[in-house]
N, C-alpha and C positions, 0 to 999 in steps of 0.2 A: 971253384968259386961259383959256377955259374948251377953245378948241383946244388949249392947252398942255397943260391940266392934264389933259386927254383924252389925248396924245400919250405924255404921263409914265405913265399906267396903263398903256397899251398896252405901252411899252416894260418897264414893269414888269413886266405877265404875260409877255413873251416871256422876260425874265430867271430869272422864275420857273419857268417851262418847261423853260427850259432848265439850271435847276441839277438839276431833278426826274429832266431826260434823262441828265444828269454820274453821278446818284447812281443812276440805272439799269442804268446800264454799267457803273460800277462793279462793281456787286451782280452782273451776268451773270459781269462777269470773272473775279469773284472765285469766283462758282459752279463756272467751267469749271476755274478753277485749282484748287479742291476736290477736284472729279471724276476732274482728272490725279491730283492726288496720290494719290485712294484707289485706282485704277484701278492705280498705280505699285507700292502695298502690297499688291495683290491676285495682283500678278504677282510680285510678292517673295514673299509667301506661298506661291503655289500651287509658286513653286521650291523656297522651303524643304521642303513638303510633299513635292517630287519625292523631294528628297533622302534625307528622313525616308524615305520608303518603300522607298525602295534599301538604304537601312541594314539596317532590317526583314528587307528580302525577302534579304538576306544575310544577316544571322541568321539566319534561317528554313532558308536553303539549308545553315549549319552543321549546323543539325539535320535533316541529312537523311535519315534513318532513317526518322523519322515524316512527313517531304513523299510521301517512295518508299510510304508505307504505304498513303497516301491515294490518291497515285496511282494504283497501283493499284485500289484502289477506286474511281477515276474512270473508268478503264481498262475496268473490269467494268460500271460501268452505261453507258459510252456501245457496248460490243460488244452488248449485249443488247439495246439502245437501237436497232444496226445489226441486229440480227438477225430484231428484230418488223420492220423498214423490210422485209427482203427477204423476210420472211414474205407481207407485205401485196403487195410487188410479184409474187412468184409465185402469188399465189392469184388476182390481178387479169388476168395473162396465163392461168391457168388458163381463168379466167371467158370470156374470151376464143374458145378454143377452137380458134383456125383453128392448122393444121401448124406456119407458117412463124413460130413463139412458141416450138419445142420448144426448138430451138439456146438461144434465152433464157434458159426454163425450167431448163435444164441445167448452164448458166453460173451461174442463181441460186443454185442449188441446193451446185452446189461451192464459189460462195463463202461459204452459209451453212451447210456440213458445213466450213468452215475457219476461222469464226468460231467456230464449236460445240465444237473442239477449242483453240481458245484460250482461251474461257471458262472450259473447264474446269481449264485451271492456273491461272486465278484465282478460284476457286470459292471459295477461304477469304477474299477481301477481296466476298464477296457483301455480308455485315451490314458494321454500323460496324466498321471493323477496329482501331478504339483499344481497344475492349473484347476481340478476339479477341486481342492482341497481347498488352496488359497488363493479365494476368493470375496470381493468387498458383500456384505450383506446387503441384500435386495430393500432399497428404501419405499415402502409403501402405508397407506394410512396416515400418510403426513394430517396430523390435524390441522384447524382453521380457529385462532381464536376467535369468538363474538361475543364472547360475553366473560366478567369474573372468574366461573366455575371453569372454566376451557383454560385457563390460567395455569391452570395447576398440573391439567394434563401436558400443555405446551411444557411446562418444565420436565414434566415426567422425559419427555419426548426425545427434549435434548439433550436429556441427560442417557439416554438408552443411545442415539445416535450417534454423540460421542464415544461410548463405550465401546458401539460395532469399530467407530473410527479406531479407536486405539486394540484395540485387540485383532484386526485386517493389519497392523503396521506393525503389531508384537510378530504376527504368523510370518509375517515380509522382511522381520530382521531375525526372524532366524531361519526360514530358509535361505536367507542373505549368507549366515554362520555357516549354515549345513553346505553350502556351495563352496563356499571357501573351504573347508576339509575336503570334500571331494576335489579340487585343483590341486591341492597338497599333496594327495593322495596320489592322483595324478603325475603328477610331475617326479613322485618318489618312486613309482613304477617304471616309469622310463628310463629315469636314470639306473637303477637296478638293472631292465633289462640292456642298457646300454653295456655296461658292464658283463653281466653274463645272458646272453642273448638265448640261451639253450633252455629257458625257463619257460616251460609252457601252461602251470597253473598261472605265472605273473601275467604271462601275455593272454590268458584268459579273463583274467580275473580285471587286468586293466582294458582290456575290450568293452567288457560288462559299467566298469567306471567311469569310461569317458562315454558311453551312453546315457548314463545317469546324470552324469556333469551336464551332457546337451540339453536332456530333459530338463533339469531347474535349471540350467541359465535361461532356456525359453520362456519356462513359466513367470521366469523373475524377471524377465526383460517386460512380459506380457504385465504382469501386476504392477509392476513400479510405476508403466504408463495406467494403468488403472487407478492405480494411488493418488494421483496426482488429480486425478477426474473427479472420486469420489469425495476428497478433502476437500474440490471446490466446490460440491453439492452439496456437503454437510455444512462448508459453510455457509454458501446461499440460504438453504435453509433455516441453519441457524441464525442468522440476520432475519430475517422475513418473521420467524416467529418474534423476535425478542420487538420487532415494530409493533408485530400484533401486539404483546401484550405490554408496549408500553403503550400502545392507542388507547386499548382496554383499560388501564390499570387509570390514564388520565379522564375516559369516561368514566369511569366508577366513582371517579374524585369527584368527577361535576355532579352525577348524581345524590354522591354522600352528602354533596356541602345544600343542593338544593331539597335534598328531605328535612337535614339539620336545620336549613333558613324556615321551612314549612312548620317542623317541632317548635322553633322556638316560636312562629307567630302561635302557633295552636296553644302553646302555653301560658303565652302573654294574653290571646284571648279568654281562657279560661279563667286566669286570676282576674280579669275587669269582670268576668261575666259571675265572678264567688263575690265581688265585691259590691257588684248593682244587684243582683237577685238574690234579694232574700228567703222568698220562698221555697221550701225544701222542693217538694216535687215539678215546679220550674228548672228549679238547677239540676234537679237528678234528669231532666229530657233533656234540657240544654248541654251535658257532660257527655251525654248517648251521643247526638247529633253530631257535634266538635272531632269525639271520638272516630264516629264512623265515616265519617267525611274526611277526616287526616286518614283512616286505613286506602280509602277507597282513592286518596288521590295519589299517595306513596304507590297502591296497586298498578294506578293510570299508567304512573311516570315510568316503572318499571318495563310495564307492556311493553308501548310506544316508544322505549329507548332501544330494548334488547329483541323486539319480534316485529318482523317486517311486514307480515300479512298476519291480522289480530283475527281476522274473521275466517283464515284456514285454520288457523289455532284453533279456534273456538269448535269449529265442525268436527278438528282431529278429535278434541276432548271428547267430546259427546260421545263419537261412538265408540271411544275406548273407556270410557267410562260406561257406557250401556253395557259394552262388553264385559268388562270386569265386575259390572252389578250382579249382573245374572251367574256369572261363574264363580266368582267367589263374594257369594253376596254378604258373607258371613263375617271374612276378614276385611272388604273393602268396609263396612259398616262400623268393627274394632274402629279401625286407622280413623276412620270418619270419627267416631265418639270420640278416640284419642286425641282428636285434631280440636276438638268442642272442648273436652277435658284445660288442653294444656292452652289454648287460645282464650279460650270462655275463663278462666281460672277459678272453676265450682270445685273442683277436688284439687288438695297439694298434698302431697308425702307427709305423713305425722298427721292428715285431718281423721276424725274419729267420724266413720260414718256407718248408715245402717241401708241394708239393702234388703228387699221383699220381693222373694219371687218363689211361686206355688204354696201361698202360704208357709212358709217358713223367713224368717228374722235374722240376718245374721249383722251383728254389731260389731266392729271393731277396727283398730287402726290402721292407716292405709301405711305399709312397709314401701311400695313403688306403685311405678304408673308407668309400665311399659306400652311398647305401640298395640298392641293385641289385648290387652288383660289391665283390671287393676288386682293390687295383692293385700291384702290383710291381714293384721292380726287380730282372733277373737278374743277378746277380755271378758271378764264376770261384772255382768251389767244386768240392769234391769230386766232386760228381753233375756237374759241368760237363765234367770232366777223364775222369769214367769213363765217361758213357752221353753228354750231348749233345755234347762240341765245339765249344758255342754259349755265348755269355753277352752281358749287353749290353741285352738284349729287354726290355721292358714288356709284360708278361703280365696280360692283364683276368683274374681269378677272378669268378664268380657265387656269390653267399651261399650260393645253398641249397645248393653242395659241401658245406656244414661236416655235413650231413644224409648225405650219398651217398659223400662220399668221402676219401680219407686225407689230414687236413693235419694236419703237425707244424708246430711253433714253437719254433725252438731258440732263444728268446730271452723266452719267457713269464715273467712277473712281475718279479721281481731277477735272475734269472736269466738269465745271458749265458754262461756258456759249455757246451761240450757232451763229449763223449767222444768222443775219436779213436782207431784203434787202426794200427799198423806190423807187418804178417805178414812173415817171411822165414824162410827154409827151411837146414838145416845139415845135416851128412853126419851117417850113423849114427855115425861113430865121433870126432864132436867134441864139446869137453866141453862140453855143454847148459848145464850148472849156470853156468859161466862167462860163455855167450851171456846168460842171462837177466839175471845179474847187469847185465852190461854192456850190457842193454836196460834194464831198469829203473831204472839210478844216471844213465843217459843222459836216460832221462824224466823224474827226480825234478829233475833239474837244471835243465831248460829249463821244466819246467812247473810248477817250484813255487809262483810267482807264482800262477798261473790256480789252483793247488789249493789256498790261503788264499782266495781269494777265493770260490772256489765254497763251500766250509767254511761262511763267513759268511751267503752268500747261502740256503745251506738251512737254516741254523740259524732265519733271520728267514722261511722259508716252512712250520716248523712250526706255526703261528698257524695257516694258510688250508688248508695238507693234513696228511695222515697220512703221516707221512715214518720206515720204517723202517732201512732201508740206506742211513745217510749216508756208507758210507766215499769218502774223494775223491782218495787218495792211488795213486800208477800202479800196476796190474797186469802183471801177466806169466803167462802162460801157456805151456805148452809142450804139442805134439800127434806121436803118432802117425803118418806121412802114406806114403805109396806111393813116396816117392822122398827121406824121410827126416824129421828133425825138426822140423814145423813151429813156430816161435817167434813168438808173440802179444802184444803189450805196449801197452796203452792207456794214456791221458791225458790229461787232461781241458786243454782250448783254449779259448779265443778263438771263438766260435759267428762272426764276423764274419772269422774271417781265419785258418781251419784247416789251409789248403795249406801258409802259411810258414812255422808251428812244426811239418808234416806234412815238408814239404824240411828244414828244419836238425835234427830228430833222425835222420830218414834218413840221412843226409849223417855224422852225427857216430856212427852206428851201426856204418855200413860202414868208416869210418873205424879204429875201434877192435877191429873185428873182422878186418881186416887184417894189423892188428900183430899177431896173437896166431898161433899156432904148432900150438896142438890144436884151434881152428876153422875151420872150413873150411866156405864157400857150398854150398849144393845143387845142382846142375845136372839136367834131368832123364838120366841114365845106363843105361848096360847093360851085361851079364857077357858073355863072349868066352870058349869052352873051346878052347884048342888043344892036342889030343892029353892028355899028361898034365899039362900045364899050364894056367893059366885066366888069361886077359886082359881086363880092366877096366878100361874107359874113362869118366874121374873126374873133374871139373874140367879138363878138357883137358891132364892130367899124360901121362905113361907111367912107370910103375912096374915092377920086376921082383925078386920075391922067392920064394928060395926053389924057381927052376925054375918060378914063375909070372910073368906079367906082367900088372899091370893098365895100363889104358889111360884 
């Protein structure tokens, strides 16, 4: 019994044993299977992590303005970094001292005169270059309104100042972004190398990052308090100007409304002064007077509102204008003439006018009136027909002729047409009185139109000149002349088109003086005595009377 009962413990502790060995292995199993799995999640991880940082480091590469920026700034300390290295190597072969080191020596030397000159195009990424980059633009040249024209630049102004504003806050929100990736970045390295710590690109590569990271947080810590300085500068500014120019803009108003009060007296006085002087060349001095005395006091008002010292003014003029005379006496003279042209209003664009300089005529219509030159076009006109031959041409004028030399305008103010006159010559013994008639009823005819018209057009130029002699109706004249009597008959034309009513009174001249019986054309002629008879050759006739013969 007591063998049995012996045999049953024993059997027992080996059962015992071996449930303790069951639950041992277990427990190992169960540990290794733990270890796969976290080993399994660590490798899930660290991919996740890959991934996550490709993302990044492509974001990052979007911005890569500021990668390039830094870069270079890597660029500059690791050449500098190379250029102490061959510092230290040619000072050591120096030490040295033996011949066969110079070749060396030499070699060092021009690779570190090659590094010395690349340095120096990267000399501006020496310091942090976040803060050399982004930074507020330098405000200078702040203008001063004083007057209207400064109006306009003040707007320019703040319109350019805000743009530095907003483009200093565009560069400060995104190196704001760029910083925020580099922390990302950051923090996805760590955890990486937390994970597997044996990684010594990561732990290199995150070395280099949170360098980077320190460097734009500094800068951006540095610009933000900058930002806040300059936005209150631009907007001082911006106030200060916008007072100027509404100061400005309310004198420009006093002075509008006080020229406009000065207009209407000068107007008001002009109409009393058309209504009590009847006299033309009274009213024509009295309209000068009103005139030049409204410019000269609008002048005043202007001076004495917008120039604080009238008599430095006056001295500055002078000698920039002596200046200018003598250096460019040529163009200051145009602008001059151009200033008489367009002020004086003797030439306007479309006026037909004639200009004489070195003998030579040239006619025709004014196309412009720039500051330097007037331009024309030449037409087939009288002066075309008698002295040039030529028409057609675009002829430049220079202003300062109107100074030096003879220009008519046969077409100034209302005034379009001009005086033409038809010379032809008749025998002493035809009857004159007839010839005139039948040049004069010839002219009244075709040019009666143009002479109502002209009538009207002087009547409305007595306001601006002194106009005695309005008769407008055709002349006639009769002369005198060495080969008989010369016949003269004007009438006033068409300033634009004097050859075609110059051809059809011709034309209707000859015509009618043809039919006539005691007129007779001039030719030039000569007396012929033969013996007691005298022969006279006359309009290409032969005549014989009385024992004479004229020819």
């Amino acid at each position: 019994m007591r063998f049995k009962f012996f045999h049953l413990i024993i059997l027992l502790f080996y059962a015992f044993a071996l449930t303790q060995n069951i639950e041992a292995s277990r427990t190992i199993i169960n540990n290794i299977s733990e270890n796969n799995r976290s080993i399994e999640q660590i490798d899930e991880k660290l991919l996740q992590l890959s991934q996550d940082l490709n993302e990044i480091n492509q974001q990052i590469n979007d911005e890569g303005v500021w990668q390039k920026i830094y870069a270079n700034h890597l660029a500059y300390i690791k050449l500098n970094s190379d250029i102490e290295e061959l510092k230290k190597k040619i000072r050591y072969y120096k030490a040295r001292g033996s011949r066969k080191y110079h070749t060396k020596i030499r070699e060092l030397k021009l690779k570190k005169s090659q590094l010395e000159e690349r340095l120096k195009l990267l000399e501006e990424y020496k310091q942090n270059p976040f803060k050399t980059v982004v930074k507020p633009q330098e405000i200078k040249d702040i203008p001063t309104v004083t007057n209207p024209i400064a109006i306009i630049s003040a707007f320019s102004f703040i319109k350019q100042l805000n743009e530095q504003l907003l483009r200093f806050e565009n560069e400060l929100e995104s190196l704001k972004e760029f910083t925020s990736l580099l922390e990302k970045k950051t923090a996805i390295l760590k955890e990486y190398l937390e994970l597997k710590p044996d990684n010594k690109d990561y732990k290199q590569e995150l070395k280099q990052v949170e360098r980077e990271l320190n460097d734009a947080l500094d800068a951006l810590s540095l610009n933000e308090t900058a930002l806040v300085v300059y936005r209150k500068k631009v907007d001082e500014i911006n106030l200060r100007l916008t007072e100027q120019v509404k100061e400005q803009a309310k004198k420009a108003g006093t002075i509008g409304f006080s020229i406009a009060i000065l207009l209407l007296f000068v107007l008001l006085l002009k109409w009393l002064i058309k209504r009590t002087i009847t006299d033309n060349e009274r009213f024509y001095m009295a309209n000068k007077i009103i005139n030049f005395t409204f410019v000269f006091l609008v002048v005043m008002i202007l001076l004495f509102a917008y120039i604080e010292n009238v008599s430095y003014l006056v001295t500055v003029l002078g000698f920039a204008s002596a200046g200018i005379a003598i250096a460019m006496k040529d163009w200051f003279m145009s602008m001059l003439g151009w200033m008489v042209i367009v002020v004086g209003g003797s030439i306007h664009v479309g006026d037909r006018i004639r200009v004489d300089k070195d003998g030579m005529k040239y006619v025709g219509d004014v196309l412009d009136i720039s500051l330097f030159r007037i331009t024309i076009l030449e037409d087939i006109t009288l002066t075309s027909y008698l002295h040039n031959r030529r028409a057609g041409r675009i002829i430049f004028i220079p202003n300062n002729y109107i100074f030096t030399n003879m220009i008519a305008n046969y077409s100034h103010a209302t005034l379009k047409t001009v005086w033409d006159g038809i010379d032809f010559t008749i025998t002493f013994d035809s009857n004159h009185k007839k010839a005139q008639l039948i040049a004069k009823e010839t002219a009244k005819k075709y040019a009666k139109g143009y002479t109502d018209i002209t009538r009207k057009q002087l009547n409305k130029l007595r306001a601006k000149y002194s106009l005695k002699n309005t008769n407008v109706e055709p002349r006639v004249y009769s002369f005198l002349e060495e080969n008989g009597i010369r016949i003269s008959v004007w009438y006033l034309t068409n300033a634009y088109a004097t050859l075609t009513l110059r051809s059809t009174i011709s034309s209707e001249i000859l015509d009618q003086i043809k039919e006539q019986e005691d007129i007779t054309i001039a030719y030039p002629s000569q007396r012929i005595y033969l013996g007691d008879g005298r022969v006279k050759m006359e309009n290409s006739r032969l005549e014989i009377e009385d024992g004479k013969m004229d020819v």
